[in-house]
Phi, psi and omega in degrees: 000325167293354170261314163300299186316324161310279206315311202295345155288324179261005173246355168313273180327018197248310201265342140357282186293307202290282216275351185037034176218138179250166206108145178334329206215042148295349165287344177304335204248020185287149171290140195280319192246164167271001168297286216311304189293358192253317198277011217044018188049042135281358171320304197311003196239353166234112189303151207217186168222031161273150184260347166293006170304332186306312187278351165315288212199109194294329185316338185258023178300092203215015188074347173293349178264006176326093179124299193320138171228133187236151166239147147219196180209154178213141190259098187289189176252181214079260344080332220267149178196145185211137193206164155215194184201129180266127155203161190202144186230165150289097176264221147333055115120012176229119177286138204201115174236155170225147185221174160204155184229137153253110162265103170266165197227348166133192153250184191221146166267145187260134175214148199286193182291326168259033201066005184285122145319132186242355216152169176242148169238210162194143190243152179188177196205129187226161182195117184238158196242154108281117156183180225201155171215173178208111237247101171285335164199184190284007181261306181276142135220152209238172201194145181213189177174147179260152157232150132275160188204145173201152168223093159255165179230100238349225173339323191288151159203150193255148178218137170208148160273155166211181177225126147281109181238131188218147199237154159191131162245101171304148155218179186285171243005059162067048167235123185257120145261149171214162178207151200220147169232107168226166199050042158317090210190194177189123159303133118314331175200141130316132168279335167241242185239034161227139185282128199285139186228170187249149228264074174273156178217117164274102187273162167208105187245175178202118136242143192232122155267117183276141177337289191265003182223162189257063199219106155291118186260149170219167189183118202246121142277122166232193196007055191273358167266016171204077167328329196260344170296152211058194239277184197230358162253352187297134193269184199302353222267287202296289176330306191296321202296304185311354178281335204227147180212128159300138159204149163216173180264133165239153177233112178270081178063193196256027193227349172241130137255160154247133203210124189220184216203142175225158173243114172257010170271334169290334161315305193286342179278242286237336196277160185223345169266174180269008192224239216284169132236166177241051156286112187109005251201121199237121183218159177179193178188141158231128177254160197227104170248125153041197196250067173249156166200151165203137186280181189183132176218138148243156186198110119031135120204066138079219202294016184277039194041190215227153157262157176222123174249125178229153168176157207252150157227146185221147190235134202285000000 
C-alpha cells in the first residue's frame, strides 16, 4: 500500500490534470502525438496521413497513412517519459492500423511501514491498440479499435479492454464533422480493493479548411457525457468552456505547418497568475521531406513546466 500510494503522488502531477479522471488508466487520455499537443486535442476532428489518429479516432483511418510508421516520444514532467509506435496499412478494402503507448514513471524508493528505505521498485503503463475504419460512402466513414491496457506497479499489476467507436463526414467545402466513444471498456483486475475504471469519453469535433486562406480551423467537445466535469465553482459560462478545445493549422506550401491550440479548461486546472497565463496554449510544427516528416509540439503548464513532444514518421 506504501507503495502504490508513492506512485500515485508521484503521477499526480502528470495525470490529473490531462485526464480529469483519476486512476490507473488516466494515461489514455494523455495527447499521443505532438500534432494532437500542438492541437490541444483537437486533432481528433482532423484528418492527417499520421497513423497515430488511430488512438484519436479510428474513423479517421482513410488510406492516407497507408505504409507509414510514426514513432514519437514526450519527456514529461519529472521522470515521467512517455512514447508510442504507429503503423497503418490497406487490407481488403479496409484501412487498419496498430500502435502501442508507453508510460513509464522512473524508479522510486521503496520503504517499509516505518519508513526505511527498503529498496527501489518502478512503475509503468502499456497499451497496444487495433483498429479499422471503413467507407460507406465517399463522405462517411465509421471506424472502430480494440485496446489492451496494463499498469504495473512494481509486483502489483492491473489489466483492462476498451473499444474505440468512431465517425467521420467529409462534407463540401472541406468540413469534417466527426464524433468518438472511446474507452469503451472494463478492468479486468484491480491494484487495490476498489474497481479500476476507464476514462470514457465522448467527442464531437468540426474541422473547416478555409477557402481563401491556408488555414484549417478546429474545434473539438469532449467529455460531454459528464456536463459537470471540472470545477465546481466555475459559472455555467466556464463549464461549457471546460468542454471545449481550439486549434488551427497554418500551411506554408506543402512541406511546413505551423500549428497552435488553446485549452481553456486546462487553463482554468493549471494558470496560476491573475492576467495572462499561457496555461493550455498549444503550439508546434511539421516539416515534410519526401517521405520523411517531422513533428514537434509544445504545451503550457504555467509554473508546472512545459511539455515537449517530438516525432518522427516515415513512409515505407
Amino acid at each position: 500500500m506504501r507503495r502504490l500510494l508513492t506512485v500515485l503522488l508521484a503521477a499526480a502531477p502528470v495525470l490529473p490534470v490531462v485526464a480529469q479522471t483519476p486512476g490507473a488508466y488516466a494515461f489514455l487520455r494523455l495527447d499521443t502525438s505532438p500534432r494532437s499537443a500542438a492541437l490541444a486535442g483537437t486533432a481528433d476532428a482532423l484528418p492527417s496521413d499520421d497513423p497515430a489518429v488511430l488512438f484519436a479516432n479510428p474513423a479517421l483511418l482513410d488510406g492516407t497513412q497507408a505504409g507509414t510508421v510514426g514513432l514519437t516520444y514526450l519527456n514529461h514532467l519529472g521522470d515521467v517519459n512517455a512514447g508510442s509506435l504507429s503503423y497503418a496499412r490497406r487490407i481488403a478494402g479496409f484501412d487498419a492500423a496498430v500502435g502501442i503507448r508507453y508510460l513509464g514513471y522512473g524508479e522510486m524508493k521503496a520503504a517499509d511501514a516505518d519508513g526505511v528505505v527498503t529498496g527501489t521498485f518502478s512503475a509503468s503503463s502499456v497499451a497496444l491498440t487495433a483498429g479499422t475504419s471503413y467507407a460507406v460512402n465517399e463522405r462517411l466513414r465509421l471506424g472502430g479499435a480494440l485496446t489492451l491496457a496494463t499498469v504495473g506497479i512494481d509486483d502489483a499489476r492491473t489489466t483492462a479492454v476498451s473499444a474505440d467507436l468512431g465517425a467521420a463526414y467529409r462534407m463540401p467545402g472541406n468540413l469534417t464533422v466527426s464524433a468518438s466513444a472511446r474507452h469503451l471498456g472494463t478492468a479486468l483486475s484491480n491494484l487495490g480493493t476498489t474497481d479500476d475504471e476507464l476514462p470514457l469519453d465522448l467527442r464531437v469535433g468540426v474541422s473547416k479548411r478555409l477557402r481563401y486562406l491556408p488555414l484549417q480551423v478546429s474545434v473539438i467537445g469532449y467529455d460531454l457525457q459528464d456536463p459537470g466535469a471540472g470545477k465546481a465553482d466555475r459559472s455555467t459560462a466556464a463549464q461549457a468552456l471546460g468542454h471545449v478545445a481550439v486549434g488551427g493549422t497554418l500551411f506554408l506550401g506543402r512541406t511546413v505547418e505551423v500549428r497552435v491550440g488553446f485549452s481553456p479548461r486546462r487553463n482554468q486546472e493549471l494558470a496560476t497568475a491573475e492576467r495572462l497565463d499561457l496555461a493550455g496554449l498549444g503550439l508546434g510544427f511539421g516539416l515534410r521531406v519526401r517521405q520523411f516528416a517531422l513533428d514537434y509540439g509544445f504545451a503550457s503548464w504555467s509554473e508546472n513546466g512545459a511539455l515537449h513532444h517530438l516525432g518522427v514518421r516515415a513512409k515505407l
